[in-house]
C-alpha positions in Angstrom: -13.0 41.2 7.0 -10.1 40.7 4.9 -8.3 38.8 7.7 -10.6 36.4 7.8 -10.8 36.5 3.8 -7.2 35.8 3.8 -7.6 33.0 6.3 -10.5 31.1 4.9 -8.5 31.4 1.2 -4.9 29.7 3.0 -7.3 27.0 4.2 -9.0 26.3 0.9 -5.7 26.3 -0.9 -4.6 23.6 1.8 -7.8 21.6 0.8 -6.7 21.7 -2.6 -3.2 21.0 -2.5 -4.5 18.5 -0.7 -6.4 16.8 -3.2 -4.6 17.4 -5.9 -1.5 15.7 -4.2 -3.7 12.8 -2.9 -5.8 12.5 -5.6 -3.6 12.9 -8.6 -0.3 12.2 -8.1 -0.1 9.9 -5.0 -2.8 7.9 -5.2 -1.2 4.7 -4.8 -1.0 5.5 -1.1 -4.9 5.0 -0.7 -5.1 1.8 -2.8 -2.6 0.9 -0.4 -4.3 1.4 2.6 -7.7 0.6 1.4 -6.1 -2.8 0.2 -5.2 -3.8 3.5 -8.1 -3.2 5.8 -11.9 -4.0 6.0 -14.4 -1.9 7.5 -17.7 -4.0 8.6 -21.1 -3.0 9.8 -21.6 -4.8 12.3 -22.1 -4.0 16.1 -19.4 -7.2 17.3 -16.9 -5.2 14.8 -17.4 -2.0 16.6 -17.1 -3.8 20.3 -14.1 -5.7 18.8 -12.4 -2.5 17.8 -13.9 -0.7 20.7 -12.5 -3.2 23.4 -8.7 -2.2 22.6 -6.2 0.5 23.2 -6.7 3.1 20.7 -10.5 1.8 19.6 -11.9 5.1 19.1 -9.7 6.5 16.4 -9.1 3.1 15.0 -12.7 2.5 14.3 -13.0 5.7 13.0 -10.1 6.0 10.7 -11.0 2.0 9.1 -14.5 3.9 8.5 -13.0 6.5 6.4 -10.3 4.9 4.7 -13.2 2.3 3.1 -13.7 5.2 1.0 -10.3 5.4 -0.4 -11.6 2.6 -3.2 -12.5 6.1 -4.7 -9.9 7.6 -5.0 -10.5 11.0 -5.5 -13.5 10.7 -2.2 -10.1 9.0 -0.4 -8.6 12.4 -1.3 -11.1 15.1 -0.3 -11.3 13.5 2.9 -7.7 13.9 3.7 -7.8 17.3 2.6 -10.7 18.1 5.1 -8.9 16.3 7.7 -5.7 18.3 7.2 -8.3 22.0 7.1 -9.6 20.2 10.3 -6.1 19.7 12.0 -5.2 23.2 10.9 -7.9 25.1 12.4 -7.9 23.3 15.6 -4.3 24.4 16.0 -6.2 28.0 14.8 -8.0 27.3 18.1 -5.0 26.3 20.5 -3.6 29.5 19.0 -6.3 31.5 20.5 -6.1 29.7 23.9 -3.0 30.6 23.9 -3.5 34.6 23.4 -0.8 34.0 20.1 -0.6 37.0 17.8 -2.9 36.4 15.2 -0.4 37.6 12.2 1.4 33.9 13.4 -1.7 32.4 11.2 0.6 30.8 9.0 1.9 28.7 11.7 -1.1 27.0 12.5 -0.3 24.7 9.1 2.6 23.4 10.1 1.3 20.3 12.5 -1.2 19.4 8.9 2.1 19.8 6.7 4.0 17.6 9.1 1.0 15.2 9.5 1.0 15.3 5.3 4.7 13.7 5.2 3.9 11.8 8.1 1.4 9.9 5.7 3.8 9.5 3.0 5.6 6.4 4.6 3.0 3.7 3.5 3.3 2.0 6.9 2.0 4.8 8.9 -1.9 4.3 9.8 -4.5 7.0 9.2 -5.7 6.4 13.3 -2.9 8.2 14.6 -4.0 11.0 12.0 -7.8 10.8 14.0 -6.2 10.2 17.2 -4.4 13.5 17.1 -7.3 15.4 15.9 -9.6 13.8 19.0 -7.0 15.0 21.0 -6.6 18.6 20.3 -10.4 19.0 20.4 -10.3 17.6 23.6 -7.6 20.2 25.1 -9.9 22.7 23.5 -13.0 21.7 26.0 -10.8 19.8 28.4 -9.8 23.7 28.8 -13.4 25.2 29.6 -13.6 23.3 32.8 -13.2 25.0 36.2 -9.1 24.3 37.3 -10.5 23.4 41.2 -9.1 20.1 42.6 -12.9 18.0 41.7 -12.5 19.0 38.0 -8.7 18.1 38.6 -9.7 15.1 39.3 -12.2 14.5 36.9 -9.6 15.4 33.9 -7.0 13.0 35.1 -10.3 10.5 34.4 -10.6 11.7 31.1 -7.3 11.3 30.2 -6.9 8.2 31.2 -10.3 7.2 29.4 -9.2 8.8 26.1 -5.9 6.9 26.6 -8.3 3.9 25.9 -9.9 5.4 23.2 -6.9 6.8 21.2 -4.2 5.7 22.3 -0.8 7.6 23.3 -1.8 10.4 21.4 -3.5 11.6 24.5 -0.3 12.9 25.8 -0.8 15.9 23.3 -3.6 17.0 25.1 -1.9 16.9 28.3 0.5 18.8 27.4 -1.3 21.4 26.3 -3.2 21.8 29.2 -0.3 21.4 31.1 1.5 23.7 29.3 -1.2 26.6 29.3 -1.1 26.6 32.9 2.2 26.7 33.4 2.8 30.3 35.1 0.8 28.9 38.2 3.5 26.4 39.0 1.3 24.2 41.0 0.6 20.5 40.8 -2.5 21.6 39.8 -1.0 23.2 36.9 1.6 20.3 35.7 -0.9 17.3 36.8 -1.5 16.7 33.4 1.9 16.4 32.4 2.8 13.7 36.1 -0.4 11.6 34.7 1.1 10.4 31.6 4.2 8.6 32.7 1.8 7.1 35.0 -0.7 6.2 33.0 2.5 4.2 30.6 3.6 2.2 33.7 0.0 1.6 34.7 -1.1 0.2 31.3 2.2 -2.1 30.8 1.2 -3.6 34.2 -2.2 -4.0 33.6 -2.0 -5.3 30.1 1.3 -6.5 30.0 2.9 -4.7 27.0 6.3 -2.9 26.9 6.2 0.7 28.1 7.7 1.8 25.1 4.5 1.0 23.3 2.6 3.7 25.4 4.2 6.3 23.3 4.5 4.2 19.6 1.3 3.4 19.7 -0.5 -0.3 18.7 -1.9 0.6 15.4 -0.1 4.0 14.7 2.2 2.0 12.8 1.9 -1.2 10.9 5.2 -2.4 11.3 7.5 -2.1 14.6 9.7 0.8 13.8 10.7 3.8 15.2 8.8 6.9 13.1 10.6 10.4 14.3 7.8 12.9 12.4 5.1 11.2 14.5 7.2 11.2 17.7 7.3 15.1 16.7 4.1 15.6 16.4 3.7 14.6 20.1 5.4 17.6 20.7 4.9 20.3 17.8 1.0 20.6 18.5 1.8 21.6 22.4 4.9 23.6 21.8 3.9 25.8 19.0 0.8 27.8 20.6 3.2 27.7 23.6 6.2 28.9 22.3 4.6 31.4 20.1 2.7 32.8 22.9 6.0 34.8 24.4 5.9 36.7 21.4 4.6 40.3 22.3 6.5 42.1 19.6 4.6 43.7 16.8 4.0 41.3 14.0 3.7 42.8 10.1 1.7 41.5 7.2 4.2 41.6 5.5 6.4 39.4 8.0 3.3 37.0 8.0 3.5 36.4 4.4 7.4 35.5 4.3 6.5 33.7 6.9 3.8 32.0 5.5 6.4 31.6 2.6 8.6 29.8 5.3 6.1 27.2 6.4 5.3 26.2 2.8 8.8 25.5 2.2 9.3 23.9 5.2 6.1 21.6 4.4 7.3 20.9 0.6 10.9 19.8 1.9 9.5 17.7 5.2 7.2 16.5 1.9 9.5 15.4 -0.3 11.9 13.8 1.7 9.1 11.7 3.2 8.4 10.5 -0.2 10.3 7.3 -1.2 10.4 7.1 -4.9 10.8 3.4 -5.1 7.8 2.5 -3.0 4.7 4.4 -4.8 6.3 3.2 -7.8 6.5 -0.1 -6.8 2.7 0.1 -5.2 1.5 1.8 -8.3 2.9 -0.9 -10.5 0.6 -3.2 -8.7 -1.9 -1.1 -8.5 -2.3 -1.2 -12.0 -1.9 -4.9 -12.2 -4.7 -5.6 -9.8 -6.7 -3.1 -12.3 -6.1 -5.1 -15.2 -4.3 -1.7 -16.7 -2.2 -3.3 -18.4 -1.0 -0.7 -20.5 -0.3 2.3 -17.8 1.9 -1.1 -16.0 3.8 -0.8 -19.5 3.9 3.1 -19.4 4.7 3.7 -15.8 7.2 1.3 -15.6 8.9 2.7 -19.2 9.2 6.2 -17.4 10.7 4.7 -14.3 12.4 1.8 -14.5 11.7 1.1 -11.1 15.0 -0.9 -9.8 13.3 -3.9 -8.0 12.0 -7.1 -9.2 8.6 -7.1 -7.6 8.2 -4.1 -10.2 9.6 -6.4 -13.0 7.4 -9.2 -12.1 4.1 -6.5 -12.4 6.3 -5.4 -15.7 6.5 -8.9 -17.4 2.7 -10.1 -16.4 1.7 -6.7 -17.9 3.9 -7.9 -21.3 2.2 -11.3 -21.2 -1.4 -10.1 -20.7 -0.5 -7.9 -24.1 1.0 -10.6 -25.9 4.5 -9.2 -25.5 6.7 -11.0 -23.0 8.8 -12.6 -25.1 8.6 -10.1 -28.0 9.7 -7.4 -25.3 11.2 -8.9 -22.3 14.7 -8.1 -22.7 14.5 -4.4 -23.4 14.1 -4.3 -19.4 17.0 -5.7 -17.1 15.3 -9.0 -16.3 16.5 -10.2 -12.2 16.8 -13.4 -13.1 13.8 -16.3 -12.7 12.7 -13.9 -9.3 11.2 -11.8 -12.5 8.6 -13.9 -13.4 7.5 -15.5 -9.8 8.7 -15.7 -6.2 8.7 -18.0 -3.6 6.8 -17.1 -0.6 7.9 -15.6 1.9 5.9 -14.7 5.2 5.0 -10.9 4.5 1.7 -9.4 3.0 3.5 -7.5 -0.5 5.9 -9.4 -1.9 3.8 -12.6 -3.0 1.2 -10.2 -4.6 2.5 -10.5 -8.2 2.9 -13.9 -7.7 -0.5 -14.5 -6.6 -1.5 -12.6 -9.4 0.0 -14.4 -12.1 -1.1 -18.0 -11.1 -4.7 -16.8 -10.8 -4.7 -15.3 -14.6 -2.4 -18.5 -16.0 -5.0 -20.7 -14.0 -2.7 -22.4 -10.9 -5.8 -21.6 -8.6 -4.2 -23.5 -5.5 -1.0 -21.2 -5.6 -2.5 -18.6 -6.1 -4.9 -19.7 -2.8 -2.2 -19.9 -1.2 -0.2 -16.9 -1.9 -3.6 -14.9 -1.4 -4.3 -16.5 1.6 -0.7 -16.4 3.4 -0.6 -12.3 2.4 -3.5 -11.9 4.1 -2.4 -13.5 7.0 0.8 -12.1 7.3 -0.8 -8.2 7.5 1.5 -7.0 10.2 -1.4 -5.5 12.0 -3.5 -8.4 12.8 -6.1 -7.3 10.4 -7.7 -8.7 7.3 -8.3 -7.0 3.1 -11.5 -6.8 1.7 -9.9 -7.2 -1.5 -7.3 -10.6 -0.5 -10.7 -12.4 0.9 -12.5 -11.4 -2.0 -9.9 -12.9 -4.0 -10.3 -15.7 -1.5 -13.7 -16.2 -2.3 -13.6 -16.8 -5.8 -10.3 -19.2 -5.8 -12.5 -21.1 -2.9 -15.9 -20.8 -5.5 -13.0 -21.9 -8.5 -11.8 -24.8 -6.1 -15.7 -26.1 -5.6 -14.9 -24.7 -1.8 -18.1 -24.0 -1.2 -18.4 -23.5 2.3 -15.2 -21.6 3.0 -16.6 -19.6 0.2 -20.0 -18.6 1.5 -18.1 -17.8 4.8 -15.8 -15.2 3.5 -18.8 -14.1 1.3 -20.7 -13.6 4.1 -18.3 -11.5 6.0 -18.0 -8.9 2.7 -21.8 -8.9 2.7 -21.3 -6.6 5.7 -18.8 -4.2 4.1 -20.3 -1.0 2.3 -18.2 -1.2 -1.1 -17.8 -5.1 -1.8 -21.2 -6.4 -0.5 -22.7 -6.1 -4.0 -20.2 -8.6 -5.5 -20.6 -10.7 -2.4 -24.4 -11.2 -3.0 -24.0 -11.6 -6.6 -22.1 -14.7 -5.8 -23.9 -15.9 -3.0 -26.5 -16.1 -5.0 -24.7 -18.4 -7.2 -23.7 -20.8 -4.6 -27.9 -20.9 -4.1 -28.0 -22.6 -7.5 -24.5 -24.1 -8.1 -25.5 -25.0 -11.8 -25.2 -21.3 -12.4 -21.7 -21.4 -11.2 -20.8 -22.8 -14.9 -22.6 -20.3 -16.6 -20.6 -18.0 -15.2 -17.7 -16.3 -17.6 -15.3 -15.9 -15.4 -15.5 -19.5 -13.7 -16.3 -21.1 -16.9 -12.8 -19.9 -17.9 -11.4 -20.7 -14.7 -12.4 -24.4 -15.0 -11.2 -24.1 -18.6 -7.3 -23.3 -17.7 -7.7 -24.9 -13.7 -4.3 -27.0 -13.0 -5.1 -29.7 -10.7 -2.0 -29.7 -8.3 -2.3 -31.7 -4.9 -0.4 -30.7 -1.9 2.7 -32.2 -2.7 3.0 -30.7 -6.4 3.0 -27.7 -5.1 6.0 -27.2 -4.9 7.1 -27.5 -8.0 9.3 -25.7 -9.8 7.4 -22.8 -11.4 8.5 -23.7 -15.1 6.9 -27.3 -14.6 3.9 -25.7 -13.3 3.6 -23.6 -16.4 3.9 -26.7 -18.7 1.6 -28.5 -16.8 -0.9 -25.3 -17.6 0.6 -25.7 -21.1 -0.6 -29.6 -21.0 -3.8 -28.4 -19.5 -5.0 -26.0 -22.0 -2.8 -25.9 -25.2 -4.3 -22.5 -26.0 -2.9 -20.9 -22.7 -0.6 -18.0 -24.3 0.2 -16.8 -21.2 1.4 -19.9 -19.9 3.2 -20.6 -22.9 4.9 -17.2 -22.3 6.0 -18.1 -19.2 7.3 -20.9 -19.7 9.6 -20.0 -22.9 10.4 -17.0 -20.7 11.6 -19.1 -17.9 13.6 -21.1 -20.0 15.2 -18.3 -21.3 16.2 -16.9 -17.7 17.8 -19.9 -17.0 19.6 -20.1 -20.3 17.9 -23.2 -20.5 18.4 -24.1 -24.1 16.9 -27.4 -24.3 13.7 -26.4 -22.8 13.8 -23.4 -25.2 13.4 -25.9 -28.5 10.8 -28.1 -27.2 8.8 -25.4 -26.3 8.3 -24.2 -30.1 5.7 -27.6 -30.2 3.7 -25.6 -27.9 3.9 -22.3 -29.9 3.0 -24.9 -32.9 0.1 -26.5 -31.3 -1.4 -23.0 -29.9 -1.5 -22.1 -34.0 1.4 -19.3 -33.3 2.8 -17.9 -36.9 5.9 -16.5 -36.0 8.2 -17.3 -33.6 8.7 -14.4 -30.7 11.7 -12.1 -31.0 13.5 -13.4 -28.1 12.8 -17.0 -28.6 14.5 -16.5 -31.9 17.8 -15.2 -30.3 17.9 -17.9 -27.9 17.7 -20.4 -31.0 20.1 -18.6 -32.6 22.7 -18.8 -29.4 22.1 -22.0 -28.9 22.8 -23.1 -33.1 25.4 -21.0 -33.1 27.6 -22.9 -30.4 26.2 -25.6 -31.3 27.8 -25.8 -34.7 30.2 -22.4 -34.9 28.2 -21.0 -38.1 24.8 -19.8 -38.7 24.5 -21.7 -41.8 21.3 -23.4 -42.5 19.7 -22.1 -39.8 16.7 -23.6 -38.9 13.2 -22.3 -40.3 11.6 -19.5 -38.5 14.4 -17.3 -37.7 14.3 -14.3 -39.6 17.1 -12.5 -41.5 16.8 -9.7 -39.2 17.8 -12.0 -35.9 20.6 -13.7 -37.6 22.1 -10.4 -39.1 21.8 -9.2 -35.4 23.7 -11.5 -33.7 26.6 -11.2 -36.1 26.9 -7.7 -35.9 26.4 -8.0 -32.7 23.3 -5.7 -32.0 23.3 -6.9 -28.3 21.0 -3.8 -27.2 17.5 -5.2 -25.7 18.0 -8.9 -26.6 18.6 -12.5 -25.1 22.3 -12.4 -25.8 22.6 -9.3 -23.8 21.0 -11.2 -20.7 23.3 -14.5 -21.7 26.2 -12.2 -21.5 25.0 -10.6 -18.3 24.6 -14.0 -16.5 27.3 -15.9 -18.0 30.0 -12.7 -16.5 28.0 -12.7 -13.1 28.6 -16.5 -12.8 32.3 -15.8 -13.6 32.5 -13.5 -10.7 
């Protein structure tokens, strides 16, 4: 009784560590994964995702990880999942006749799985896949071992290889492996079908044989990931070699080495962990959440060394009034802090696309939206990017293209209700203007034809400016870009904007680029122009260069020496 006490408490505390991890502290991870897939109801989506390699657990692992939108469901369901894992390895254990005192063991394939999910590439199917395929050694392993149920196996493997993907190999290896005293071909036919089955598949659907062991939708991106190659071989290997064994095994052995596979979990953990990505995925988590002060907060604690952080950084300033109040107390990169050019992968135009859809550039930010969406590495498409979609298509008077994406969420379980809302909209377009949020958009909404745009962001953020005279956060912009560029002219016309938009004071930063620029203009700060406080001025010639324009001037200006 207090064996299985004692078990059932190690499994809960896995549950919980679980959560707490996922829920709490890594969260990012799910946003990241729910961002970038879209789960529909439909029965052509399930014979899409049914009709290729790895189907099964694909289909199965896009159902769950709709539910990461909650973050803390996303979380318990991992934590079952890992409880799952662990006691089917419980169970391999048994079919293996392993000591029971190795209990501790059996959470090592869940701890190695839990780092394995740390690399924000690496897909929750192959976490399914490898759970389909243990429980299918477990009653692949009740059937009769006579040639006809030979036979019938090798059909099953080769069927699950269809439904899972390479994963399968795990289950042939067990059952190869747990038959291994016979030293038969009976005994080690699971083991001859899976080369095989590789050669067979690249023939037949003509794909490297390479791929037979990656997996198609394992991993997002085409790179070689060693914990999930292990994997392949820890779940066979540890029932197996555990199961020689025979000595007698203490409880008090089992809890150092119980002690042994939690360390061994927390370091595979935290190496697995890249600091700079879930920093960089939680700053633009909380940009897409319109939190603009945990953006300010996170990144403070940080300083997360990349520009796609700066850029989530500076919109988070803007949104508060204080980009170019506060803009230099963080190491700007340069104009790439503010916005990037595109470039053909689904992350980096994110903040970009972002910050044209709040300043009101709606056709860039289409476009940014749309080529991230179709740039997702796996072929897939984001609930939340054709959302997005959606609305710049309803913004755009795209009606059509927006009552086709519309309909597509309608079949989704978490984004259907704002899909009807605005369907219903585009039943009575005269509604469409009584709309807040488009009856802001058409308020700010730059025109820009094809050929504008590529124009250079600071003319797109006057042309805002032109637009709407009382758009701060274009007027931030562009003063800010100005500044980057050490663009001093700009700098002074732009305080007729900050004039026009009824602005009192001139911003911290804008003053110490007047400043710079007076002061080689004429040598002297005498008679100074109006609107540049004491403060600035008696900064500059002590030199108080901490957090301020002539900091970043200095920066550039020694950089461009180089």
């Amino acid at each position: 009784m207090l064996k299985k006490i004692y078990k059932y408490l190690l499994s809960a505390l896995l549950f919980l560590a679980a959560f707490v991890y996922w829920g709490f502290f890594h969260y990012e991870f799910l946003f990241f994964h729910e961002y970038y897939q879209m789960f529909l109801f439909s029965a052509e989506y399930f014979v899409q995702r049914l009709s290729s390699v790895g189907g099964l657990s694909d289909y199965i692992a896009e159902f769950l990880t709709q539910f990461y939108v909650h973050q803390k469901l996303g979380a318990a369901i991992l934590g079952l999942l890992f409880v799952f894992l662990q006691l089917l390895t419980n169970k391999t254990f048994k079919i293996f006749n392993v000591n029971e005192n190795f209990y501790p063991f059996t959470f090592l394939p869940s701890l190695l799985m839990w780092s394995f999910l740390c690399n924000e590439n690496l897909m929750l199917n192959f976490f399914i896949a490898v759970l389909i395929n243990v429980l299918l050694f477990v009653a692949v392993e009740k059937l009769p071992k006579n040639t006809l149920f030979l036979i019938l196996k090798t059909i099953i493997y080769l069927f699950f290889y269809f439904l899972t993907g390479p994963s399968v190999v795990i289950a042939a290896f067990l059952d190869g492996l747990k038959n291994y005293k016979k030293f038969s071909f009976k005994a080690f036919a699971a083991l001859i079908i899976i080369p095989i089955e590789a050669w067979l598949m690249s023939r037949v659907i003509i794909m490297p044989v390479k791929l037979f062991y990656d997996g198609f939708d394992y991993i997002r991106f085409p790179f070689k990931s060693y914990i999930h190659l292990t994997l392949y071989l820890l779940c066979p290997l540890l029932p197996f070699v555990l199961s020689f064994w025979k000595k007698l095994f203490s409880v008090k052995q089992s809890c150092i080495a119980m002690f042994g596979v939690v360390v061994i979990g927390f370091f595979s953990i935290f190496f697995s962990l890249n600091d700079i990505t879930w920093q960089t995925i939680r700053m633009y988590e909380y940009v897409y959440q319109r939190d603009w002060d945990s953006a300010i907060n996170f990144y403070d604690k940080y300083r997360t060394p990349n520009s796609y952080s700066v850029q989530c950084l500076n919109l988070a300033l803007s949104q508060k009034g204080l980009l170019t109040e506060r803009m230099f107390h963080y190491q700007q990169p340069g104009i790439f802090a503010l916005t990037v050019e595109f470039q053909p992968d689904m992350f980096t135009a994110l903040p970009s696309a972002e910050v044209f859809y709040i300043l009101g550039a709606y056709n860039l930010a289409q476009r940014y939206a749309f080529e991230s969406q179709e740039n997702i590495s796996n072929f897939r498409y984001s609930s939340k990017l054709m959302l997005r979609l959606a609305k710049l298509a309803i913004i755009n008077k795209n009606y059509p293209v927006a009552r086709k994406y519309l309909l597509t969420l309608s079949k989704t379980l978490f984004y259907k209700i704002q899909a009807k809302k605005y369907l219903q909209l585009l039943e009575d377009e005269s509604k469409i203007k009584d709309d807040v949020e488009f009856s802001l958009a058409e308020s700010i909404k730059l025109e820009i034809d094809g050929t504008q745009e590529e124009l250079q962001a600071d003319v797109v953020f006057e042309n805002l400016i032109k637009k709407n005279p009382k758009n701060i956060g274009a007027i931030e912009y562009f003063q800010a870009y100005a500044m980057l560029t050490l663009d001093s002219k700009t700098i002074r016309n732009s305080l007729k904007y900050i004039a026009a938009a009824g602005w009192s004071k001139i911003p911290r930063h804008v003053q110490e680029a007047l400043v710079l620029s007076y002061y080689n203009e004429h040598k002297t700060l005498k008679n100074i122009p109006q609107g540049i406080s004491q403060e600035v001025a008696f900064a500059f010639e002590k030199k108080l260069l901490d957090n301020t324009f002539w900091q970043y001037a200095i920066f550039i200006k020694n950089q461009n020496q180089q």
